[in-house]
PDB file of N, CA, C and O in Angstrom:
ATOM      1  N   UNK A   1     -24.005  18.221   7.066  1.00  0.00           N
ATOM      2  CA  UNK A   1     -22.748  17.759   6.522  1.00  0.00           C
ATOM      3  C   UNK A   1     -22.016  16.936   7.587  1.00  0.00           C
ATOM      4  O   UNK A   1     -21.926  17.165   8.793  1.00  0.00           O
ATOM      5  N   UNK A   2     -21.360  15.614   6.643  1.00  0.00           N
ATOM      6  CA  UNK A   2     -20.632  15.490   7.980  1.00  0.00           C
ATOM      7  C   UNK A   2     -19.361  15.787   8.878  1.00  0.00           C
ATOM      8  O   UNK A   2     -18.325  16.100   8.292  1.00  0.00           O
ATOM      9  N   UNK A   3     -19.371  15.696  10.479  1.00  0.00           N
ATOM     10  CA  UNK A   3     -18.020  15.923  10.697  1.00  0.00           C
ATOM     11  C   UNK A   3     -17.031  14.863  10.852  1.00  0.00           C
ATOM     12  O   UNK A   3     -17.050  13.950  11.677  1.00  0.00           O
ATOM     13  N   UNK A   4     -16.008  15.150   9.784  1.00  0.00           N
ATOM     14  CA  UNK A   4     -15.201  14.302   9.791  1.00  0.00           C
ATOM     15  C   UNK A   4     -13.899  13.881  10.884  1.00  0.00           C
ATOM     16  O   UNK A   4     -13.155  12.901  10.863  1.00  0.00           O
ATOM     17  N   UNK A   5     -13.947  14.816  11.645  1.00  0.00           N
ATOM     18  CA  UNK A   5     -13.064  15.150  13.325  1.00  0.00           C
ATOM     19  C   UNK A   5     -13.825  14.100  13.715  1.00  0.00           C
ATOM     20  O   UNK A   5     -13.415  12.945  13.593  1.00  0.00           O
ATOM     21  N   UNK A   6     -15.149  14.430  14.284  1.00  0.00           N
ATOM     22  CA  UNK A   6     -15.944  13.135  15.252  1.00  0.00           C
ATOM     23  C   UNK A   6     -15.977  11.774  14.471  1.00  0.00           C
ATOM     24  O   UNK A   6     -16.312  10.850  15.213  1.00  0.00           O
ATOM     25  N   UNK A   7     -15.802  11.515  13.584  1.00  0.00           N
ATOM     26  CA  UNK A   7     -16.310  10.521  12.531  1.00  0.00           C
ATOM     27  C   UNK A   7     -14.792   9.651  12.589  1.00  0.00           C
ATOM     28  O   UNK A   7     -14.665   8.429  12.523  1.00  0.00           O
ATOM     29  N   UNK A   8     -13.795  10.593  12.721  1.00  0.00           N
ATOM     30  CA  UNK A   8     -12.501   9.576  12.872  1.00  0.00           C
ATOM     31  C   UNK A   8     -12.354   9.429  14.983  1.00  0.00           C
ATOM     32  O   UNK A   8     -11.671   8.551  15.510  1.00  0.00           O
ATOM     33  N   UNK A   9     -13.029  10.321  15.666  1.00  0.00           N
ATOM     34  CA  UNK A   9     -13.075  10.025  16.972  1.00  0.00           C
ATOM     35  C   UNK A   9     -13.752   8.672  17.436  1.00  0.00           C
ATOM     36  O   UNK A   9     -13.495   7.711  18.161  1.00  0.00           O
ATOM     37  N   UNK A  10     -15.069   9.278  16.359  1.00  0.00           N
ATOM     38  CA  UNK A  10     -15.509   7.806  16.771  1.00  0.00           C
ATOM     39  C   UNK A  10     -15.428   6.543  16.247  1.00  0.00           C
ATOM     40  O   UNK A  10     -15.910   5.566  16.821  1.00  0.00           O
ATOM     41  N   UNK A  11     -14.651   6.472  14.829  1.00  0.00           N
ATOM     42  CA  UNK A  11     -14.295   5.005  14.563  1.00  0.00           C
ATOM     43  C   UNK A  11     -12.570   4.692  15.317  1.00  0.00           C
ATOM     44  O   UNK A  11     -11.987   3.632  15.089  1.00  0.00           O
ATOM     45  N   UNK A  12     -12.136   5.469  15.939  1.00  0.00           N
ATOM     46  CA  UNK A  12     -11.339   5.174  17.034  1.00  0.00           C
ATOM     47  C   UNK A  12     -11.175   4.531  17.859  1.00  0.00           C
ATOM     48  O   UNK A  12     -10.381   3.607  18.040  1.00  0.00           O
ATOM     49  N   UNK A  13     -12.737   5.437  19.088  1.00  0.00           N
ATOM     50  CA  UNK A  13     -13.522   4.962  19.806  1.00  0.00           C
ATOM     51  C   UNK A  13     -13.788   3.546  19.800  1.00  0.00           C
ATOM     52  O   UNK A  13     -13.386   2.650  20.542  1.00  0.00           O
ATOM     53  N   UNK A  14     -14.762   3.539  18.530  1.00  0.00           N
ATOM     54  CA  UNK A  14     -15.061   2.396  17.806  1.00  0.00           C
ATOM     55  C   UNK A  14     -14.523   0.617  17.730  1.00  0.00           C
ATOM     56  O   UNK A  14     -15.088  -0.455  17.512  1.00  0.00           O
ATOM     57  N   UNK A  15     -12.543   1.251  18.177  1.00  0.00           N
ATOM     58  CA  UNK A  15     -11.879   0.119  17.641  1.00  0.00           C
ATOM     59  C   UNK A  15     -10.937   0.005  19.087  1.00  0.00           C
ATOM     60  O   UNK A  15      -9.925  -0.684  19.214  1.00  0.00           O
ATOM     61  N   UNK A  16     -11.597   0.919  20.178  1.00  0.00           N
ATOM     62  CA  UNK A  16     -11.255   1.034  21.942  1.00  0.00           C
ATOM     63  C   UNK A  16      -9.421   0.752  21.220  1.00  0.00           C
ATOM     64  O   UNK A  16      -8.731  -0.257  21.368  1.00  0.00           O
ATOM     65  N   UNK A  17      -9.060   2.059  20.446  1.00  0.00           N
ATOM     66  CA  UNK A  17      -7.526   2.384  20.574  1.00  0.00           C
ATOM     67  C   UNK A  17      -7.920   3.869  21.361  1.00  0.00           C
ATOM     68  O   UNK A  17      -8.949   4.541  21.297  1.00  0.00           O
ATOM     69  N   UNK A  18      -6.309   4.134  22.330  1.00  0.00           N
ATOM     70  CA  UNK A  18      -5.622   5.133  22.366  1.00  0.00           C
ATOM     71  C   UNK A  18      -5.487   6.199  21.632  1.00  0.00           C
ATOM     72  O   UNK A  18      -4.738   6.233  20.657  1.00  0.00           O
ATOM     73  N   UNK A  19      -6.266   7.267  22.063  1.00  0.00           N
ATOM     74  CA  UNK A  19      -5.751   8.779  21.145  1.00  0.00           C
ATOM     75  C   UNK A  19      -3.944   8.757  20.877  1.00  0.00           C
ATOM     76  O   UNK A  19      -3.330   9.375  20.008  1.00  0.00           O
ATOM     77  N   UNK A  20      -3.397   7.847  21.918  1.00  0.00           N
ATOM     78  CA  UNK A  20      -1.790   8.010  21.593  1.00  0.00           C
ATOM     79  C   UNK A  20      -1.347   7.155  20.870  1.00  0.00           C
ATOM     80  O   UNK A  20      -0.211   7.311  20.423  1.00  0.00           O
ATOM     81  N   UNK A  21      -2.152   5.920  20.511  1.00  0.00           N
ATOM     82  CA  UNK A  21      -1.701   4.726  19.463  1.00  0.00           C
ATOM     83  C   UNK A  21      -1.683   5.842  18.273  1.00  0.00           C
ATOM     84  O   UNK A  21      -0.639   6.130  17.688  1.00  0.00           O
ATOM     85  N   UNK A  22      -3.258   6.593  17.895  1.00  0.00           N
ATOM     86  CA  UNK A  22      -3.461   7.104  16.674  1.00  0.00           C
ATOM     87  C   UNK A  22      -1.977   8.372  16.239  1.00  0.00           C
ATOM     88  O   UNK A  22      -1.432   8.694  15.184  1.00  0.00           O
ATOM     89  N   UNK A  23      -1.821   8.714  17.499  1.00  0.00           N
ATOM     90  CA  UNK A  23      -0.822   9.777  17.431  1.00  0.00           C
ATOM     91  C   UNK A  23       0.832   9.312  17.350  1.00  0.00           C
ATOM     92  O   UNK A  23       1.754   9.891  16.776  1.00  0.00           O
ATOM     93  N   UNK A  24       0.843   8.406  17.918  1.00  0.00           N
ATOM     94  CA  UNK A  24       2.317   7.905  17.296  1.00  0.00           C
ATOM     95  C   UNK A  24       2.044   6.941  15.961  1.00  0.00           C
ATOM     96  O   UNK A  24       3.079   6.831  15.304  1.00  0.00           O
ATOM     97  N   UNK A  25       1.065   6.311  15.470  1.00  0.00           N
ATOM     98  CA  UNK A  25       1.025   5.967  14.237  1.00  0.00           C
ATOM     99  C   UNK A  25       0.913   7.091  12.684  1.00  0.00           C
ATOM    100  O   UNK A  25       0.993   6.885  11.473  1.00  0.00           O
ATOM    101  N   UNK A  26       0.658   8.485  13.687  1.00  0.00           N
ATOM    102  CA  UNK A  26       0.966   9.325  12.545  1.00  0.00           C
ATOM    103  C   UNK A  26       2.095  10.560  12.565  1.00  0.00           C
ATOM    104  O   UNK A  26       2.220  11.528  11.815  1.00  0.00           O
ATOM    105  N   UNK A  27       2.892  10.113  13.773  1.00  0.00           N
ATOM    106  CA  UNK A  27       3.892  10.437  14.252  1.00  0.00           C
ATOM    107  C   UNK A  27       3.578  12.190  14.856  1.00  0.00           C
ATOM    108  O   UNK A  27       4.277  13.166  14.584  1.00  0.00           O
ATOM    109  N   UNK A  28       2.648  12.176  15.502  1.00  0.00           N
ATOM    110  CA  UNK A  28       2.811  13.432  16.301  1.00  0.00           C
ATOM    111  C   UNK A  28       2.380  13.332  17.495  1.00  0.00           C
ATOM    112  O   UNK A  28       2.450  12.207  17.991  1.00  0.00           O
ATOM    113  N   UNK A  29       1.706  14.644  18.474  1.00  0.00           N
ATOM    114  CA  UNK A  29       1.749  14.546  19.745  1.00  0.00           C
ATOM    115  C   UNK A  29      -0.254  14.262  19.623  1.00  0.00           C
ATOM    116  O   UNK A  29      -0.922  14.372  18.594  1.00  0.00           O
ATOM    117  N   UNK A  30      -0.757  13.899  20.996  1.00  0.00           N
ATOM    118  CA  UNK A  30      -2.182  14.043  21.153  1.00  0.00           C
ATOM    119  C   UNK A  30      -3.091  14.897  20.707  1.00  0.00           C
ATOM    120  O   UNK A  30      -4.188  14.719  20.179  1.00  0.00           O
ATOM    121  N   UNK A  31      -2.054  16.543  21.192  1.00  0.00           N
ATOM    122  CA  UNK A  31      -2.246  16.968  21.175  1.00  0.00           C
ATOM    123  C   UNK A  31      -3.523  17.750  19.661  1.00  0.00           C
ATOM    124  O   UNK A  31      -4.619  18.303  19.576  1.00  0.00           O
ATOM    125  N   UNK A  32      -2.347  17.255  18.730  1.00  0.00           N
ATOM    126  CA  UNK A  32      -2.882  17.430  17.466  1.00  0.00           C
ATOM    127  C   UNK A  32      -3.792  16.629  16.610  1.00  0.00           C
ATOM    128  O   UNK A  32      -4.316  16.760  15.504  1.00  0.00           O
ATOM    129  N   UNK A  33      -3.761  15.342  17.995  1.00  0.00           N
ATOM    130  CA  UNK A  33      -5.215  14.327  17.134  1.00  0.00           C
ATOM    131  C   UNK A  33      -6.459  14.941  17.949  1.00  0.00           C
ATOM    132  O   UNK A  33      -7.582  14.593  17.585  1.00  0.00           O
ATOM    133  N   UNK A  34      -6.329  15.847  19.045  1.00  0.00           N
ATOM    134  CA  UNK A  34      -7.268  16.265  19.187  1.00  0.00           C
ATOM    135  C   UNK A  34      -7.964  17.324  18.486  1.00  0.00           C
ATOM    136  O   UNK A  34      -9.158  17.385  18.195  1.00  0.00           O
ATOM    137  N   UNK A  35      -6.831  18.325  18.213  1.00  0.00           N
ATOM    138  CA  UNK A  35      -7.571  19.476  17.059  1.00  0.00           C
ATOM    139  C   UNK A  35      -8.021  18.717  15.903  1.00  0.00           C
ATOM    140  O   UNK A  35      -9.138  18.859  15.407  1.00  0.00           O
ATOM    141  N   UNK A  36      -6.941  17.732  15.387  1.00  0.00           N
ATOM    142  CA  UNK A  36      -7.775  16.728  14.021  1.00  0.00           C
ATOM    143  C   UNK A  36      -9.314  16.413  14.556  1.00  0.00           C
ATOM    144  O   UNK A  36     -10.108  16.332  13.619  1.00  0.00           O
ATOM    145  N   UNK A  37      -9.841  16.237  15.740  1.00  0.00           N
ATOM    146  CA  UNK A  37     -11.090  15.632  16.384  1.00  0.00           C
ATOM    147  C   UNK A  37     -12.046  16.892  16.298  1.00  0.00           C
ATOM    148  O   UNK A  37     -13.254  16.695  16.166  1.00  0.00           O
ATOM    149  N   UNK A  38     -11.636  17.947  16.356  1.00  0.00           N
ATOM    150  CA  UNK A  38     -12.230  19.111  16.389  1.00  0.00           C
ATOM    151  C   UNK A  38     -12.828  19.699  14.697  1.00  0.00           C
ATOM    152  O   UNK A  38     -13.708  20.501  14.384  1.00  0.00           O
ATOM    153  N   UNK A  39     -12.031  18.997  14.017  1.00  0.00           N
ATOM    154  CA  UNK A  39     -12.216  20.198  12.822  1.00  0.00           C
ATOM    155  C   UNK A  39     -12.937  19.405  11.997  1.00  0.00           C
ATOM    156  O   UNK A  39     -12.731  18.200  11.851  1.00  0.00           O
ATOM    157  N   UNK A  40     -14.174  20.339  11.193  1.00  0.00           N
ATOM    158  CA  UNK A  40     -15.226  19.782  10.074  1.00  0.00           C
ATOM    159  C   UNK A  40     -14.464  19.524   8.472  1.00  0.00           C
ATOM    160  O   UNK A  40     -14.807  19.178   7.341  1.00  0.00           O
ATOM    161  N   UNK A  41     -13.576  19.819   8.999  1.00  0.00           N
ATOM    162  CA  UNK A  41     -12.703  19.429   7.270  1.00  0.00           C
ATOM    163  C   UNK A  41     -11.687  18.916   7.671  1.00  0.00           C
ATOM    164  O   UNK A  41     -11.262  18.935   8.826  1.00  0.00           O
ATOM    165  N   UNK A  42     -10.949  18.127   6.209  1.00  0.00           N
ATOM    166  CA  UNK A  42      -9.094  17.782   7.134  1.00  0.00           C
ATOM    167  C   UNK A  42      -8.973  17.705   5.569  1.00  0.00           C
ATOM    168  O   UNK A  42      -9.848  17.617   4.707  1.00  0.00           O
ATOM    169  N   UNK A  43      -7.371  17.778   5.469  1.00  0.00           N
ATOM    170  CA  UNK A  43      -6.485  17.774   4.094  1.00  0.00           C
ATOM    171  C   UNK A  43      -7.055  16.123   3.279  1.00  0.00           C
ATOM    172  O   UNK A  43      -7.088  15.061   3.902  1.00  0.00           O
ATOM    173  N   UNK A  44      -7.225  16.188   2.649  1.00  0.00           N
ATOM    174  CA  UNK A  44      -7.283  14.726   1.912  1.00  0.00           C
ATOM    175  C   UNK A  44      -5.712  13.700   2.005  1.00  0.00           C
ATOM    176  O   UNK A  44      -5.879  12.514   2.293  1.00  0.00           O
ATOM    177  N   UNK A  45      -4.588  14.082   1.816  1.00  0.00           N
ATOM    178  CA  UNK A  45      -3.993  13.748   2.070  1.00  0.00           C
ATOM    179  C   UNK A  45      -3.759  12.958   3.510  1.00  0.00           C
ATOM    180  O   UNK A  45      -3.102  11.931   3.677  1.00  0.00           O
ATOM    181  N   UNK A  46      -4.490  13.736   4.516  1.00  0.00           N
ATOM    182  CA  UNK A  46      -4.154  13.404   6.280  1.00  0.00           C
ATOM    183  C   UNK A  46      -5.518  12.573   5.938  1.00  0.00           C
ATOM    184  O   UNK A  46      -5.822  12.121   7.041  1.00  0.00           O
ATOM    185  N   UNK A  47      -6.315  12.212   5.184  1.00  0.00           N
ATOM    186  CA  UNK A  47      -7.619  11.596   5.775  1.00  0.00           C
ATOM    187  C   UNK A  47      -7.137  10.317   4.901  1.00  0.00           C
ATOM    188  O   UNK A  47      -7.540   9.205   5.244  1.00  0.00           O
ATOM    189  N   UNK A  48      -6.434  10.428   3.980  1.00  0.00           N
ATOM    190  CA  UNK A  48      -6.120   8.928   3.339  1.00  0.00           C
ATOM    191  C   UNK A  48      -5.025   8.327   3.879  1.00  0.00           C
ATOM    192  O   UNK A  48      -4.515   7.320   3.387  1.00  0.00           O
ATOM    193  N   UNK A  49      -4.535   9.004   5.087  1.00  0.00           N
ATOM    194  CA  UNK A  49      -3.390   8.328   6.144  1.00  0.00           C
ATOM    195  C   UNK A  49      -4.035   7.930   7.174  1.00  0.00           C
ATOM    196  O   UNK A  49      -3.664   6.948   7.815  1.00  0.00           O
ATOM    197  N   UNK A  50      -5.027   8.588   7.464  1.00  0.00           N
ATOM    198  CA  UNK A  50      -6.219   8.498   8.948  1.00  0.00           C
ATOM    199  C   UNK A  50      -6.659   6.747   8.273  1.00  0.00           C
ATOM    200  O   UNK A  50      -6.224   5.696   8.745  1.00  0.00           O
ATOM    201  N   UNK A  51      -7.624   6.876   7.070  1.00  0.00           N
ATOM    202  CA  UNK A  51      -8.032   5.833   6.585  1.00  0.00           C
ATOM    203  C   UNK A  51      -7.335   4.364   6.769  1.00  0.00           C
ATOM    204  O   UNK A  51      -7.689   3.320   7.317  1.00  0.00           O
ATOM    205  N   UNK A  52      -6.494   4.668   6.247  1.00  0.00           N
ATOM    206  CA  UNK A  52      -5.122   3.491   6.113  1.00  0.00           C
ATOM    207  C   UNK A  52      -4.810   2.837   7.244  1.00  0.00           C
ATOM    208  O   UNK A  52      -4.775   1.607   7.233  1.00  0.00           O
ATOM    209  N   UNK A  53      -4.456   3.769   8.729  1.00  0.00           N
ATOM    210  CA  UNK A  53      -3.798   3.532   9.497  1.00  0.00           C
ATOM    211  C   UNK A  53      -5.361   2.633  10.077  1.00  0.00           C
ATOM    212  O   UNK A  53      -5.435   1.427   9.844  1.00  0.00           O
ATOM    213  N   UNK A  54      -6.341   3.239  10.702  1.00  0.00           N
ATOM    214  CA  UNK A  54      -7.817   2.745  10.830  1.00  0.00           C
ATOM    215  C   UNK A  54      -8.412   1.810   9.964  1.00  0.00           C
ATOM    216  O   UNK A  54      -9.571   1.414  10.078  1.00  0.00           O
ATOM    217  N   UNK A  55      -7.482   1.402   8.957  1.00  0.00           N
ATOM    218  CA  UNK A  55      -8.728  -0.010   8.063  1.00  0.00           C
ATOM    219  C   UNK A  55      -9.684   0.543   7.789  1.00  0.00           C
ATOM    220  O   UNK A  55     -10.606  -0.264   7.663  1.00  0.00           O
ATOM    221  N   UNK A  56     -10.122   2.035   7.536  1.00  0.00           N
ATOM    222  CA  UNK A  56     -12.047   2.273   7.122  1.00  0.00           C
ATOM    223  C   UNK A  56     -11.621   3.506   6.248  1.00  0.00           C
ATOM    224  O   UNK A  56     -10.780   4.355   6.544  1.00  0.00           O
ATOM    225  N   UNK A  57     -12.348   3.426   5.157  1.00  0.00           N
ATOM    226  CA  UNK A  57     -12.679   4.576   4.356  1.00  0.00           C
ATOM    227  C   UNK A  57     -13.753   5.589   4.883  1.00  0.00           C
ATOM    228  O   UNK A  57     -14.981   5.609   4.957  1.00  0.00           O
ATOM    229  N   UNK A  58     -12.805   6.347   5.185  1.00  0.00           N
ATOM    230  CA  UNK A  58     -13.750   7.895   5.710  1.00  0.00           C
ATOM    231  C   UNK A  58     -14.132   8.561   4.084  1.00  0.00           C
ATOM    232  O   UNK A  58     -14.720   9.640   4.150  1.00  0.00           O
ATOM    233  N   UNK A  59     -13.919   8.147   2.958  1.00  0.00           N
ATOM    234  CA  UNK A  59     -14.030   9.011   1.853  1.00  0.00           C
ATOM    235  C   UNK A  59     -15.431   8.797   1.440  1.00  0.00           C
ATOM    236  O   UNK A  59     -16.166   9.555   0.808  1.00  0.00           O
ATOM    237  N   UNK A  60     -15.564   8.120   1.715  1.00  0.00           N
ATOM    238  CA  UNK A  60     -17.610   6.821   1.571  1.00  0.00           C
ATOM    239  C   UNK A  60     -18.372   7.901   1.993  1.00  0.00           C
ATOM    240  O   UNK A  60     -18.915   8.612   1.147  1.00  0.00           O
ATOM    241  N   UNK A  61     -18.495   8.134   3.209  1.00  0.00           N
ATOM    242  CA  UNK A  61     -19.448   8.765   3.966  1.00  0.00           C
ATOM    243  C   UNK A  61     -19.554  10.363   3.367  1.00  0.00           C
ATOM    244  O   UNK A  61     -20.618  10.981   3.345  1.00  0.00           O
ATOM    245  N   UNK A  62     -18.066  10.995   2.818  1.00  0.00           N
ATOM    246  CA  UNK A  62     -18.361  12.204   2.628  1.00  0.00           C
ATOM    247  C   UNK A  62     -18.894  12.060   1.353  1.00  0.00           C
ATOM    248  O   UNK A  62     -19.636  12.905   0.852  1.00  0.00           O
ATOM    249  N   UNK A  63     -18.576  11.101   0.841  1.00  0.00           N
ATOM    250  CA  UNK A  63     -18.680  11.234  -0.506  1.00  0.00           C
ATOM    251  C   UNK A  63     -20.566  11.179  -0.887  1.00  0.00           C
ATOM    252  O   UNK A  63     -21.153  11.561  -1.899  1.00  0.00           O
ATOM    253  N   UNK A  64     -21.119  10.539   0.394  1.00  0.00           N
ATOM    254  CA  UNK A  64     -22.370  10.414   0.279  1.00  0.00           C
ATOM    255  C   UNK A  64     -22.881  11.735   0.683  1.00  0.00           C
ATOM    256  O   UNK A  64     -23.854  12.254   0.136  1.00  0.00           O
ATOM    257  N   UNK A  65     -22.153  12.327   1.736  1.00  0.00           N
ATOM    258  CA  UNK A  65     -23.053  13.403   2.548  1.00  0.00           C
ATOM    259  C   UNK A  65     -22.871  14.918   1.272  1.00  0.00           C
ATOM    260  O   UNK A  65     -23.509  15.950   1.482  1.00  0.00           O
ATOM    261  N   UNK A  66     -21.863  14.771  -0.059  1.00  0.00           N
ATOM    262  CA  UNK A  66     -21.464  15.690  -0.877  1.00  0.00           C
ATOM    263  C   UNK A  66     -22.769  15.516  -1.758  1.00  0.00           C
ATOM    264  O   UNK A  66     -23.263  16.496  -2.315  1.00  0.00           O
ATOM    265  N   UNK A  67     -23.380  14.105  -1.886  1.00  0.00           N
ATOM    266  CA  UNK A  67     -24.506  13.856  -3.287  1.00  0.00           C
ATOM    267  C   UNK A  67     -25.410  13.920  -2.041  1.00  0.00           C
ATOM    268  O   UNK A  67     -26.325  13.172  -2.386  1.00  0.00           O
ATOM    269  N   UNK A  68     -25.607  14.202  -1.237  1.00  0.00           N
ATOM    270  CA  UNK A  68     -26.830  14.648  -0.430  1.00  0.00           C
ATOM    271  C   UNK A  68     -26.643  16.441  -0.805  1.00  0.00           C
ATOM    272  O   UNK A  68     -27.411  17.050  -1.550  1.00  0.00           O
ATOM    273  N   UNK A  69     -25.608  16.973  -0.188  1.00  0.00           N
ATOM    274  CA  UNK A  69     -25.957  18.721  -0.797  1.00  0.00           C
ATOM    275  C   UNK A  69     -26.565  18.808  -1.890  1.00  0.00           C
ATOM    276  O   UNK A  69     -27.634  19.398  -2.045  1.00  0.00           O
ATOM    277  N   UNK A  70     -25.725  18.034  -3.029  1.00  0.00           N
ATOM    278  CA  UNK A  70     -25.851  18.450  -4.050  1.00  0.00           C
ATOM    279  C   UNK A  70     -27.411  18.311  -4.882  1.00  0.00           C
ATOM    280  O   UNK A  70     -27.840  18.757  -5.946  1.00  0.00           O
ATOM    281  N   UNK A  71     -27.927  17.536  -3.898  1.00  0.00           N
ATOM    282  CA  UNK A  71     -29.348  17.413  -4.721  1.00  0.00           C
ATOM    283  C   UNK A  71     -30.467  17.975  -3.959  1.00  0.00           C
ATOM    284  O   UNK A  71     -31.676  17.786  -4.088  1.00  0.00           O
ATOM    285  N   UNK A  72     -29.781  18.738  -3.101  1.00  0.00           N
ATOM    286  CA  UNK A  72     -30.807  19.547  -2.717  1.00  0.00           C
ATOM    287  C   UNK A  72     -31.323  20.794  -3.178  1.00  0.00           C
ATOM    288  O   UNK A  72     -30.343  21.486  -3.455  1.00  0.00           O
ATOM    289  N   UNK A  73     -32.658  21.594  -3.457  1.00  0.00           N
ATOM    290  CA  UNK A  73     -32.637  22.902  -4.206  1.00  0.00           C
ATOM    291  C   UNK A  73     -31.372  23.857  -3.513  1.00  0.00           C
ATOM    292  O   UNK A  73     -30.612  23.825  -2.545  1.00  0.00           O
ATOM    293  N   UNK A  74     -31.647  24.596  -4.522  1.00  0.00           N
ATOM    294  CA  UNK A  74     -31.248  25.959  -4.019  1.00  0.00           C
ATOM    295  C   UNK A  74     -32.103  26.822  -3.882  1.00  0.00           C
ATOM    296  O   UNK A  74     -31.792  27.940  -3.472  1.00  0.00           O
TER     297      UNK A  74
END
């Protein structure tokens, strides 16, 4: 599955911004774009602000890695 923490780290990375650009564009401290960097899930709401602010749809990738579970047996 994918992680969506590293997946917004690294289209970050990606775009050589500041963990503190990302963090005052969503108005909080580093601190908390780092736990956002940490975690395998995030609110849909915070990922269609992540998206926005970044120019890239993070919803693509899950949306692929969801029809990958899903067609796998059980």
């Amino acid at each position: 599955m994918l992680n969506i923490g590293q997946a917004i780290k690294h289209e970050l990375e990606r775009q050589e911004r500041p963990v503190s650009w990302l963090a005052a564009k969503l108005g909080c401290d580093r601190k908390a774009v780092y736990r956002i960097f940490a975690k395998c899930s995030i609110d849909t709401h915070l990922l269609l602000r992540i998206s926005t602010i970044l120019h890239h749809n993070f919803f693509t990738p899950l949306h692929q890695a969801a029809d990958q579970e899903a067609e796998k047996p059980m």
